[in-house]
C-alpha positions as protocol buffer text, in pm:
chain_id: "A"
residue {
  index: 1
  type: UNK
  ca { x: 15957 y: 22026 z: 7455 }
}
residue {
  index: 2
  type: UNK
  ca { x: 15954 y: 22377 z: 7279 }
}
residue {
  index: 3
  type: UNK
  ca { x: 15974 y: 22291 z: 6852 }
}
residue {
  index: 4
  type: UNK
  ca { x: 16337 y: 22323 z: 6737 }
}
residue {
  index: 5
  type: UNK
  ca { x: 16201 y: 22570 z: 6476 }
}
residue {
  index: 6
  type: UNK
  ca { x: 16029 y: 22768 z: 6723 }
}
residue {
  index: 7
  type: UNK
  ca { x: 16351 y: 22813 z: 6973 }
}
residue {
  index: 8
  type: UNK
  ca { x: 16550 y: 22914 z: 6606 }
}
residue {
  index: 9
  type: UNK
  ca { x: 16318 y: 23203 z: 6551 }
}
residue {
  index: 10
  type: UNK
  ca { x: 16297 y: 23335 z: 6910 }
}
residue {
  index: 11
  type: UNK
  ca { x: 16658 y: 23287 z: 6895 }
}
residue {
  index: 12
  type: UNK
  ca { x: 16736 y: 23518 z: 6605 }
}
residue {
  index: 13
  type: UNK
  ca { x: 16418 y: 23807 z: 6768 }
}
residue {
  index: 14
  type: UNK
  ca { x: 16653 y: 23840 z: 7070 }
}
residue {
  index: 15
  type: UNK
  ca { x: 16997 y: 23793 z: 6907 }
}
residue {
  index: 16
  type: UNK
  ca { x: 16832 y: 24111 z: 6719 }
}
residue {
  index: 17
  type: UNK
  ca { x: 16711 y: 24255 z: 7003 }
}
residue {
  index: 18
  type: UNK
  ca { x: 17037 y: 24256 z: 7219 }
}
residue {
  index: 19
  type: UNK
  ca { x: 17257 y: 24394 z: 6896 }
}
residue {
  index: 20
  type: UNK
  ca { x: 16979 y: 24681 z: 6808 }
}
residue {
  index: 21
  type: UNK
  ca { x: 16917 y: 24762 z: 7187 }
}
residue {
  index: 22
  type: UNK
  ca { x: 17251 y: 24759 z: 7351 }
}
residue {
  index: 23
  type: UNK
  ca { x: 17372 y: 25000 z: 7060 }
}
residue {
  index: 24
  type: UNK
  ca { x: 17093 y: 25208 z: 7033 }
}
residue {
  index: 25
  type: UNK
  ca { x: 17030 y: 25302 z: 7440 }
}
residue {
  index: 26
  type: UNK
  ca { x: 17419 y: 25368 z: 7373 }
}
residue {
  index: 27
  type: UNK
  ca { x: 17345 y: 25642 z: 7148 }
}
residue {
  index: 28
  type: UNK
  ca { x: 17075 y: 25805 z: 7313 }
}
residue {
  index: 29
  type: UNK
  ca { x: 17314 y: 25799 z: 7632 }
}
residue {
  index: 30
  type: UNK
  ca { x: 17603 y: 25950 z: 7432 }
}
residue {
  index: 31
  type: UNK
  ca { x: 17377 y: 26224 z: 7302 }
}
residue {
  index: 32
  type: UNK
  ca { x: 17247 y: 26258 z: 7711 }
}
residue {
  index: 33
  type: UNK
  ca { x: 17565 y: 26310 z: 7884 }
}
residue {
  index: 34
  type: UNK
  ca { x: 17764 y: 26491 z: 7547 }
}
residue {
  index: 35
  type: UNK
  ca { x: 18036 y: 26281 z: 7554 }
}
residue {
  index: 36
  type: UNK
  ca { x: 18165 y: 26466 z: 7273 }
}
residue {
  index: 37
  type: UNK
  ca { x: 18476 y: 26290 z: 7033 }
}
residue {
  index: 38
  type: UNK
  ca { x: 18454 y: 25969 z: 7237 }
}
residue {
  index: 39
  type: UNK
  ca { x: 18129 y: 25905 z: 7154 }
}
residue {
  index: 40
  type: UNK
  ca { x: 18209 y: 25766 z: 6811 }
}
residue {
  index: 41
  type: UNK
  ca { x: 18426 y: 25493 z: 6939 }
}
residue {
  index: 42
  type: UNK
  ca { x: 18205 y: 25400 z: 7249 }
}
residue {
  index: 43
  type: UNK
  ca { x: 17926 y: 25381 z: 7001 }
}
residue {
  index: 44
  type: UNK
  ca { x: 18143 y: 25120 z: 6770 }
}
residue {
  index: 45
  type: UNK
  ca { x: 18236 y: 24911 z: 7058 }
}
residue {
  index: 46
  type: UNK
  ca { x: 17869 y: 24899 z: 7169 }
}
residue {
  index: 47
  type: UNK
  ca { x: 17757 y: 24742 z: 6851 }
}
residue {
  index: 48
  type: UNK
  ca { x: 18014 y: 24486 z: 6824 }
}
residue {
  index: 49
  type: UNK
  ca { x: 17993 y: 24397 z: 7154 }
}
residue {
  index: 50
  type: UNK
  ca { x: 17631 y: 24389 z: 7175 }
}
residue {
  index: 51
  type: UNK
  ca { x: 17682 y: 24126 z: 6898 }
}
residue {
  index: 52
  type: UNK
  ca { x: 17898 y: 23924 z: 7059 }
}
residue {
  index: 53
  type: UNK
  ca { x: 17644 y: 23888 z: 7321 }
}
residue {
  index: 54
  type: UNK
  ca { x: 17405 y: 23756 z: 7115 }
}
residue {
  index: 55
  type: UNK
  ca { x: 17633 y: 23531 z: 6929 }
}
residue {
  index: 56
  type: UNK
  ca { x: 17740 y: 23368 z: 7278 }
}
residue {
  index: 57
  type: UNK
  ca { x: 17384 y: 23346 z: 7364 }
}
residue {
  index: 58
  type: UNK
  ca { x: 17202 y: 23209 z: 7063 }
}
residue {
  index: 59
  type: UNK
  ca { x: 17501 y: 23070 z: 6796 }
}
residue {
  index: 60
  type: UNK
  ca { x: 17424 y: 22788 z: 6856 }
}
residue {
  index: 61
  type: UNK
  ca { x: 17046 y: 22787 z: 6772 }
}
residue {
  index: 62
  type: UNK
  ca { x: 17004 y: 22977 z: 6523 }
}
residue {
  index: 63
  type: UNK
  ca { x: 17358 y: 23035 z: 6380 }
}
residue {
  index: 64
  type: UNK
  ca { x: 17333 y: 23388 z: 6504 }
}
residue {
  index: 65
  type: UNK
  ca { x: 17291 y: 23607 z: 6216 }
}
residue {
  index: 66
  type: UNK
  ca { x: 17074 y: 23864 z: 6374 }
}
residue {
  index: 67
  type: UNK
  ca { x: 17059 y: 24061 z: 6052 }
}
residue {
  index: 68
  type: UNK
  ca { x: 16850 y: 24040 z: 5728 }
}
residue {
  index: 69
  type: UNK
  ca { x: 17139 y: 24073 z: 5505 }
}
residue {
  index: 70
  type: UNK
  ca { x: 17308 y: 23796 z: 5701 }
}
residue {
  index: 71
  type: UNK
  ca { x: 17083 y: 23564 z: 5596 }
}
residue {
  index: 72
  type: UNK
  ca { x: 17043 y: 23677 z: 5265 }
}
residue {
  index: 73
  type: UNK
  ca { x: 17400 y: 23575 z: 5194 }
}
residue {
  index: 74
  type: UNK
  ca { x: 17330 y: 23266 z: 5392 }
}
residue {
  index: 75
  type: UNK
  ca { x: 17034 y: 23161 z: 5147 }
}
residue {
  index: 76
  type: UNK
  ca { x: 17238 y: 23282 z: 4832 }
}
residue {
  index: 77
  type: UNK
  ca { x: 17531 y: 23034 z: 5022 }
}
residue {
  index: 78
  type: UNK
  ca { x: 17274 y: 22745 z: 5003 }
}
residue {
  index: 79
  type: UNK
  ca { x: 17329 y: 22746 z: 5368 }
}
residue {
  index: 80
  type: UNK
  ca { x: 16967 y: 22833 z: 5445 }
}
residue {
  index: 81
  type: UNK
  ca { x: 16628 y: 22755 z: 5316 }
}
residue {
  index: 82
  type: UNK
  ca { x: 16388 y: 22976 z: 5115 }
}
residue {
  index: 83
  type: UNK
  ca { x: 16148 y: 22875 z: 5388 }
}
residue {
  index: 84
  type: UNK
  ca { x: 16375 y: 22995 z: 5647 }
}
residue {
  index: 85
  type: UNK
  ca { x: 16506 y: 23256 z: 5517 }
}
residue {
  index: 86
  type: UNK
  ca { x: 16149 y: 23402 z: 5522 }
}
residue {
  index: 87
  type: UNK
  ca { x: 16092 y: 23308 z: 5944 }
}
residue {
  index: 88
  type: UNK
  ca { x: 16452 y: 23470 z: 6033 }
}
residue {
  index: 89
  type: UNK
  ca { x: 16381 y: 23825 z: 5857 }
}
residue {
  index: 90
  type: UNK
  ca { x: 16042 y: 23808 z: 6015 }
}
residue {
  index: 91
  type: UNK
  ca { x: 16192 y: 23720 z: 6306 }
}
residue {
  index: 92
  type: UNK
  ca { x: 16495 y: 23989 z: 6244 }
}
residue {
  index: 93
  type: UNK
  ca { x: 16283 y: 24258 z: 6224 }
}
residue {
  index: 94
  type: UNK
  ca { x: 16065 y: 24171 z: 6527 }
}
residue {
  index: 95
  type: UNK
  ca { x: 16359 y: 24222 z: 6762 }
}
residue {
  index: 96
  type: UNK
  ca { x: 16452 y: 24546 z: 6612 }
}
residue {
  index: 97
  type: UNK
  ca { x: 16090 y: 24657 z: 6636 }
}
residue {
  index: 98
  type: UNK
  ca { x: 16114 y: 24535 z: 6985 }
}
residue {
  index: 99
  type: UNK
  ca { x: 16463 y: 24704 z: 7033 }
}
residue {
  index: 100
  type: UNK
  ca { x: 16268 y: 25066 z: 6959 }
}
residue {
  index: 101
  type: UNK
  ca { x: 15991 y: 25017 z: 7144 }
}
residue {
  index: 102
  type: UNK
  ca { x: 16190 y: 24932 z: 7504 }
}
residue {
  index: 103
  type: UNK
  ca { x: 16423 y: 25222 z: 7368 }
}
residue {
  index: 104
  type: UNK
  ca { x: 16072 y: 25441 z: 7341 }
}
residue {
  index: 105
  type: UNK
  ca { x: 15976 y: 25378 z: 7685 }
}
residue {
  index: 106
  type: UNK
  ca { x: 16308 y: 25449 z: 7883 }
}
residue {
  index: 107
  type: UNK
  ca { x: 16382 y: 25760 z: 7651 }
}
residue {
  index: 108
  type: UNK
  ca { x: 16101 y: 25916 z: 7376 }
}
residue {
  index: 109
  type: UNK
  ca { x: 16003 y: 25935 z: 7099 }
}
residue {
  index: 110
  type: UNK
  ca { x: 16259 y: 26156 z: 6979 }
}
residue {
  index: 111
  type: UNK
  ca { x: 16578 y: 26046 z: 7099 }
}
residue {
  index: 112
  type: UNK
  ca { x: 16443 y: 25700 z: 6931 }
}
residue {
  index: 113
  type: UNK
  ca { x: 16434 y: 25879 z: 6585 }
}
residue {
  index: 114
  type: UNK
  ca { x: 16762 y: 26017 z: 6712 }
}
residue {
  index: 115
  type: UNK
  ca { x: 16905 y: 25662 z: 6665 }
}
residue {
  index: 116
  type: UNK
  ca { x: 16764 y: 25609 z: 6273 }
}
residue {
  index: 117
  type: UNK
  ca { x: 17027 y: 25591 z: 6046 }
}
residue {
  index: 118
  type: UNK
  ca { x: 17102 y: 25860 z: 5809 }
}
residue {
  index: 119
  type: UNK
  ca { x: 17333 y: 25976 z: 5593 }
}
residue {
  index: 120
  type: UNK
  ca { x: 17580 y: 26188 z: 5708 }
}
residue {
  index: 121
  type: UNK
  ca { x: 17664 y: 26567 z: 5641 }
}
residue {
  index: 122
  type: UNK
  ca { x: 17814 y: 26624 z: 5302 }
}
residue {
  index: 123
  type: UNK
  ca { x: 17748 y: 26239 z: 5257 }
}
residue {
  index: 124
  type: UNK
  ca { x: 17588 y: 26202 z: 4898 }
}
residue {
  index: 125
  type: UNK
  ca { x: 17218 y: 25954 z: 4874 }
}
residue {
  index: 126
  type: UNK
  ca { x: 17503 y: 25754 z: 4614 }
}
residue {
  index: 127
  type: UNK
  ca { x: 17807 y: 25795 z: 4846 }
}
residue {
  index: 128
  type: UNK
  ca { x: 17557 y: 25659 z: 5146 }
}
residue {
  index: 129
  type: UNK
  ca { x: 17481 y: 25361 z: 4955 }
}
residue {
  index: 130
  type: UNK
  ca { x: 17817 y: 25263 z: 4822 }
}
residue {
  index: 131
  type: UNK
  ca { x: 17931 y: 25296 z: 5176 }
}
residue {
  index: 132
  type: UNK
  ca { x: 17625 y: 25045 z: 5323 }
}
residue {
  index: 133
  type: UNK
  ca { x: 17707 y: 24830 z: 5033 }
}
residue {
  index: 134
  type: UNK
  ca { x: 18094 y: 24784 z: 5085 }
}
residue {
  index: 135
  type: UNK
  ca { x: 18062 y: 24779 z: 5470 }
}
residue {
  index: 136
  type: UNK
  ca { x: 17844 y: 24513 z: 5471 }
}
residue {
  index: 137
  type: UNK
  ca { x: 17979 y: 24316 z: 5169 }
}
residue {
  index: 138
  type: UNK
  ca { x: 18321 y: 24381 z: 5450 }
}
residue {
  index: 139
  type: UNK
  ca { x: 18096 y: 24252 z: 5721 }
}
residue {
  index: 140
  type: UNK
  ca { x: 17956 y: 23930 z: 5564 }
}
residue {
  index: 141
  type: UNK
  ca { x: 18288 y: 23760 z: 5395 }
}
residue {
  index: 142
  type: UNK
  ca { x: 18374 y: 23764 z: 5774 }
}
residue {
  index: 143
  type: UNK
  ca { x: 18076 y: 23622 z: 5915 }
}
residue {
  index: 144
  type: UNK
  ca { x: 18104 y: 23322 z: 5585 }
}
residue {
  index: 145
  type: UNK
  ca { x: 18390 y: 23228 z: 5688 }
}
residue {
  index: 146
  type: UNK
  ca { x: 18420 y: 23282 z: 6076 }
}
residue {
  index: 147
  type: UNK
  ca { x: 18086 y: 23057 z: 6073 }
}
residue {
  index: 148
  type: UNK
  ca { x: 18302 y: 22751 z: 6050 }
}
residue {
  index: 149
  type: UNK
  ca { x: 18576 y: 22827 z: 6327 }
}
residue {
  index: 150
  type: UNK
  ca { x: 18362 y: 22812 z: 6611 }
}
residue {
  index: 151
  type: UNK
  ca { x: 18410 y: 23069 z: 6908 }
}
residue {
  index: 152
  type: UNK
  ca { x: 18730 y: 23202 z: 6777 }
}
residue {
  index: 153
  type: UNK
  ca { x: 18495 y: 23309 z: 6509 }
}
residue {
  index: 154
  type: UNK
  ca { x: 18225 y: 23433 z: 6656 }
}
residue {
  index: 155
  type: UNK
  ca { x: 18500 y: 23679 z: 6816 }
}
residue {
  index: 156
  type: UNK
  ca { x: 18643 y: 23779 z: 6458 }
}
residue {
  index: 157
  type: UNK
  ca { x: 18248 y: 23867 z: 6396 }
}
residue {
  index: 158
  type: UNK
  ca { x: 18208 y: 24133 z: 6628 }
}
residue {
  index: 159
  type: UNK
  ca { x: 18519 y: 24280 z: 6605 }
}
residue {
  index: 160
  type: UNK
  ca { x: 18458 y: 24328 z: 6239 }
}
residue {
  index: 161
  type: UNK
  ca { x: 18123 y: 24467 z: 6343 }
}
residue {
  index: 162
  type: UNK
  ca { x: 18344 y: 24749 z: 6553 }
}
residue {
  index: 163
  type: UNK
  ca { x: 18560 y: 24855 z: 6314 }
}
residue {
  index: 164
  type: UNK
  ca { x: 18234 y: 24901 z: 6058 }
}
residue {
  index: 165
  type: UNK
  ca { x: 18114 y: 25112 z: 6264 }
}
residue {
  index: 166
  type: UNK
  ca { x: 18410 y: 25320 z: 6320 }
}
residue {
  index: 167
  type: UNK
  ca { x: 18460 y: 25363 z: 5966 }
}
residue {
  index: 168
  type: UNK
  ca { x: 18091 y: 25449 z: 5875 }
}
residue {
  index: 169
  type: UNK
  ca { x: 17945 y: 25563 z: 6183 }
}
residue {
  index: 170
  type: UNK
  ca { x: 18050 y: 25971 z: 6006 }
}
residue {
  index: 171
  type: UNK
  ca { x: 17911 y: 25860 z: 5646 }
}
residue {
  index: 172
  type: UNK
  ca { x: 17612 y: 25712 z: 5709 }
}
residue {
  index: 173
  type: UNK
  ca { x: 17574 y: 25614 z: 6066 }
}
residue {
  index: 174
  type: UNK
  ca { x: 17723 y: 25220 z: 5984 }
}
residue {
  index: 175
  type: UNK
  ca { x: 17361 y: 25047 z: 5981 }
}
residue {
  index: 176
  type: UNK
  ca { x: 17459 y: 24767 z: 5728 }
}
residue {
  index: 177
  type: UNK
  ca { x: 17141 y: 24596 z: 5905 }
}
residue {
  index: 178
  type: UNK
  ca { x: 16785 y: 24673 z: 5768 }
}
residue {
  index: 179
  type: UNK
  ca { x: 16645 y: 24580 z: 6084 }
}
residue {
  index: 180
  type: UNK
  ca { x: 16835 y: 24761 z: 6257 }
}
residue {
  index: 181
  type: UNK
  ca { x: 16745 y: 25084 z: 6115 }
}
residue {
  index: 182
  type: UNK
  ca { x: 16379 y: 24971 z: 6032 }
}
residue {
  index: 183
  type: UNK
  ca { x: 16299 y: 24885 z: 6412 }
}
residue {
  index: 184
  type: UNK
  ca { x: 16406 y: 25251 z: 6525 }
}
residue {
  index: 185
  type: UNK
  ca { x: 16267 y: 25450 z: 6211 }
}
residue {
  index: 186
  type: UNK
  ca { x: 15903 y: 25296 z: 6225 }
}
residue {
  index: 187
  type: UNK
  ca { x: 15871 y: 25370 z: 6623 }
}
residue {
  index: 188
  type: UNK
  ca { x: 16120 y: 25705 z: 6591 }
}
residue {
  index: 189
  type: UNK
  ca { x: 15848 y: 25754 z: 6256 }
}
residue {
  index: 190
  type: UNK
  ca { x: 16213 y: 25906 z: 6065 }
}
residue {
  index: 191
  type: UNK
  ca { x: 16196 y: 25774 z: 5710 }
}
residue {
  index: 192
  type: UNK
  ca { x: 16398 y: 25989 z: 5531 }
}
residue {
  index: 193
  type: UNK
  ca { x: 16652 y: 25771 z: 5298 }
}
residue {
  index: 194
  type: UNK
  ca { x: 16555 y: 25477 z: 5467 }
}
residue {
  index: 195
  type: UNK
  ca { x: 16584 y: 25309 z: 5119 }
}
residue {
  index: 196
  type: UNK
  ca { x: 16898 y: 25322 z: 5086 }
}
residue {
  index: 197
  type: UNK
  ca { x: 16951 y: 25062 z: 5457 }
}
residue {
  index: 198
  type: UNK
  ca { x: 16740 y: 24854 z: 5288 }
}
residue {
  index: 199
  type: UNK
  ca { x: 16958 y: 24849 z: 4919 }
}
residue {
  index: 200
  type: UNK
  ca { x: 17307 y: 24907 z: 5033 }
}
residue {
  index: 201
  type: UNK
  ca { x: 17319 y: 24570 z: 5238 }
}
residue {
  index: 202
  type: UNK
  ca { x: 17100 y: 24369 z: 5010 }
}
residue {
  index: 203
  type: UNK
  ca { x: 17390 y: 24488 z: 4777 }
}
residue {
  index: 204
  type: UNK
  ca { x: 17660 y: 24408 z: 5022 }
}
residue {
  index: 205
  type: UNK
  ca { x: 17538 y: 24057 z: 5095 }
}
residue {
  index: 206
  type: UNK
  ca { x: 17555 y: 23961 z: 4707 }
}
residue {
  index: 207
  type: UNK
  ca { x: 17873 y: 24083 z: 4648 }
}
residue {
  index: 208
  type: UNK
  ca { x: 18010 y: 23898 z: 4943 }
}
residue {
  index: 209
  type: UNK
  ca { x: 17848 y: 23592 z: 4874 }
}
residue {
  index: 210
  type: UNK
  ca { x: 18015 y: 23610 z: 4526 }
}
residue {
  index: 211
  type: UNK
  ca { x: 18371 y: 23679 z: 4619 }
}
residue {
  index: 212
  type: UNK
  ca { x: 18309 y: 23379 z: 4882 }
}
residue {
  index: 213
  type: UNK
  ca { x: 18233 y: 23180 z: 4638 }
}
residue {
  index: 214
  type: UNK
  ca { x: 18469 y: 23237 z: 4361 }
}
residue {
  index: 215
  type: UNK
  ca { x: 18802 y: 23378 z: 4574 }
}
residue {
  index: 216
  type: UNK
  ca { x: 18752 y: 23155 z: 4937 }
}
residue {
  index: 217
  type: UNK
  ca { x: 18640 y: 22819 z: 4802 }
}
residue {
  index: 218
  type: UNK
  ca { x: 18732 y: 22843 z: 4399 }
}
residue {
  index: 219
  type: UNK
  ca { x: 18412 y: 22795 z: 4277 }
}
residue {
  index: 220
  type: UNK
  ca { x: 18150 y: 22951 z: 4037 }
}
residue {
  index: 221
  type: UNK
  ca { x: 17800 y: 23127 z: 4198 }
}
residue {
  index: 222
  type: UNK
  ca { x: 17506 y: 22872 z: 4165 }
}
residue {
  index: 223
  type: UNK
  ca { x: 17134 y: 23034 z: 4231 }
}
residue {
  index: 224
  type: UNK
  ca { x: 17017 y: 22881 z: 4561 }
}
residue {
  index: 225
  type: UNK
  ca { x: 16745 y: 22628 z: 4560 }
}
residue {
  index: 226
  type: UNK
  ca { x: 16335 y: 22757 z: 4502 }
}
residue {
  index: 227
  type: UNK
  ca { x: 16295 y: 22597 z: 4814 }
}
C-alpha cells in the first residue's frame, strides 16, 4: 500500500503539472497558428480548465491546491502543517518544472521562455505586482471558501481561475502561481522580473487569508502553529 503522504505529494506534482502544462502548450499553440484576439480568451479558459482537471483528479488527496500561494494561505489558515507546507511547494514546483520540460521537448527552448510570465507593455515593475497581488488575494478567498462545498466548489475554483486570467493575462500575463512561472523560466532560462511572481502572490495569499478570517468567519488573524 503506497504511504498516504507519499500519494498527497505525487498528487499535488501532477495537479501542478496538468494546470502548468495544459495552459502553457496552449500558449505556444496560440502563438503557432496566430490566432490573433481570440487567443486571450482561449488562453483563460485553458488555465481554468486545466485546473479543474486536476481538482477532479486529485481533490481529494491532496486538497488540490496545485499552487505555492495556495498553500501558503492554507498554512496561515491553520489548515496545513509547517511540515507540509514544506512537501507541497516542493512538490508544487516539481510539476511545474516537469510542465517545462515536456513543453521543451514537443516545442523549444524558446517558445518555452515564450510562456514565462512578464509584465506587460506599459505595465509598471509596481503596477505588475499590485496586479499579482490582488489577483491572487481574488483567487484564494475563493478557493477558502469553495474548499468546504465540495464539487460545486471545486467548479467556482476554476472559473475564478478564468476570469484571472482574462483580467491579467494584458498586465502581467495572470501567473498568480510561483510555480507556475518558475517551472517555465528556469527551463525557458527568462528571469527577467521573475521576483515579482514570487512577491505578488505571497502578498495575495496574506491578504486573503486575512479578510477570510476577519470578514467570512468574524474572527481575528492568529499566527499558525511552528509546527
Amino acid at each position: 500500500m503506497i504511504p498516504k503522504q507519499a500519494r498527497t505529494l505525487l498528487a499535488e506534482a501532477l495537479g501542478a503539472f496538468i494546470l502548468i502544462f495544459g495552459g502553457t502548450l496552449t500558449i505556444a499553440a496560440t502563438g503557432v497558428v496566430n490566432s490573433g484576439p481570440i487567443a486571450h480568451l482561449v488562453i483563460a479558459l485553458a488555465f481554468g480548465l486545466s485546473l479543474l482537471a486536476g481538482l477532479l483528479v486529485f481533490a481529494e488527496i491532496s486538497g488540490g491546491h496545485f499552487n505555492p500561494a495556495v498553500s501558503l494561505a492554507m498554512w496561515l489558515s491553520r489548515r496545513l502543517s509547517t511540515k507540509d507546507l514544506i512537501g507541497y511547494w516542493v512538490a508544487q514546483f516539481v510539476g511545474g518544472i516537469g510542465a517545462g520540460v515536456f513543453l521543451y521537448w514537443i516545442t523549444s527552448r524558446a517558445v518555452v521562455k515564450s510562456t514565462v510570465n512578464q509584465p506587460g507593455p506599459g505595465t509598471s515593475v509596481g503596477t505588475a505586482l499590485l496586479v499579482e497581488a490582488l489577483l491572487t488575494a481574488l483567487f484564494i478567498l475563493v478557493i477558502l471558501k469553495a474548499s468546504e462545498m465540495g464539487h460545486v466548489g471545486l467548479v467556482g475554483i476554476a472559473l475564478t481561475l478564468t476570469v484571472v486570467h482574462l483580467a491579467g493575462i494584458p498586465f502581467t500575463g495572470a501567473s498568480v502561481n510561483p510555480a507556475r512561472t518558475f517551472g517555465p523560466a528556469l527551463i525557458g532560462g527568462q528571469w527577467h522580473a521573475l521576483w515579482i511572481y514570487f512577491a505578488g502572490p505571497a502578498i495575495g495569499a496574506v491578504i486573503a487569508w486575512v479578510v477570510h478570517t476577519v470578514v467570512v468567519k468574524g474572527e481575528m488573524p492568529r499566527a499558525p502553529k511552528p509546527a
